[in-house]
C-alpha atoms as one frame of an Amber mdcrd trajectory, in Angstrom:
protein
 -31.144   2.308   0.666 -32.188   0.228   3.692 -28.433  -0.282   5.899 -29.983
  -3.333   7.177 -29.817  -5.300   3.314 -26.195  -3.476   2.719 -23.286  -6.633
   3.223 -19.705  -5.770   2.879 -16.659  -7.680   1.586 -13.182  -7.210   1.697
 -10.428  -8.329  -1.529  -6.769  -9.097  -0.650  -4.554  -8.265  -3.264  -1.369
  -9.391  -3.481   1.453  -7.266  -5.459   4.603  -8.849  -6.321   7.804  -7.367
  -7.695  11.012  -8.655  -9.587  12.935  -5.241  -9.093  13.264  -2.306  -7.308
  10.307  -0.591  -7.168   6.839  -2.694  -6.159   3.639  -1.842  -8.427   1.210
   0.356  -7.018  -2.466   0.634  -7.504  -3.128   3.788  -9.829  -5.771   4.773
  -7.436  -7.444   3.718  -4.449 -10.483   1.170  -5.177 -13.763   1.054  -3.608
 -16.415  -0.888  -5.334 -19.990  -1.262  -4.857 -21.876  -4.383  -6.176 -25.736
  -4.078  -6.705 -27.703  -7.344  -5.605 -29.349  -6.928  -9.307 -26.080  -6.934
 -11.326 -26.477  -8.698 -14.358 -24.105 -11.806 -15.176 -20.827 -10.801 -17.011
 -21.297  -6.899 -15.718 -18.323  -4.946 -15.554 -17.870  -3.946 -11.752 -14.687
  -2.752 -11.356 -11.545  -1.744 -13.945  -8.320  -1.276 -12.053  -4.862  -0.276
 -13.023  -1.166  -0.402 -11.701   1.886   1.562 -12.441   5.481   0.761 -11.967
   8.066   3.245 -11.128  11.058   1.183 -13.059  12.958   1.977 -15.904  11.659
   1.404 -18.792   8.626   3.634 -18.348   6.478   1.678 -21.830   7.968  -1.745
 -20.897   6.429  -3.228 -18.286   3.441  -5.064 -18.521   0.952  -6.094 -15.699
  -1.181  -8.850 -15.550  -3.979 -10.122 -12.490  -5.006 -13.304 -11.468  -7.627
 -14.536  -9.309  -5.617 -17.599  -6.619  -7.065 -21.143  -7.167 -10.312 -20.766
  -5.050 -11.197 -17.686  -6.253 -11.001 -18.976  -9.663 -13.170 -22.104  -9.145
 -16.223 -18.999  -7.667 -17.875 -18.359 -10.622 -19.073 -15.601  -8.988 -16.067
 -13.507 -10.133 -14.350 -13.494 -13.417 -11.446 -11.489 -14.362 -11.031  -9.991
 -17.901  -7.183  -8.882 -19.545  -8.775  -5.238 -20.965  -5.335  -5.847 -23.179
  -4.120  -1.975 -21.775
């Protein structure tokens, strides 16, 4: 690994909330991209959890904001869970 071809990025992820507890992040998240990743390779799954009553009825979704979504660098996919 040569520190001189490493580049980092930073995401901004906004979580919003309609009651009284916020979602959270199931984990913390750090992802590494390889300059060789192949196009539609899986690079990072992530999860949230919500502290609200009831505990099998909320359901999460992500989106990418409008200039995120016109880089087709990035796509997200609903893993339906």
């Amino acid at each position: 690994e040569n520190p001189a071809q490493i580049g980092r990025g930073y995401v901004a992820i906004t979580i919003l909330d309609v009651n009284d507890n916020a979602p959270e992040f199931a984990m913390e998240y750090e992802t590494t991209v390889c300059e060789n990743a192949q196009p539609g390779q899986v690079i990072q799954k992530i999860s949230a959890i919500d502290k609200d009553d009831p505990p099998n009825g909320h359901q999460f979704y992500f989106s990418l904001t409008a200039e995120a979504a016109n880089n087709h660098n990035f796509t997200l996919q609903d893993n339906k869970g």
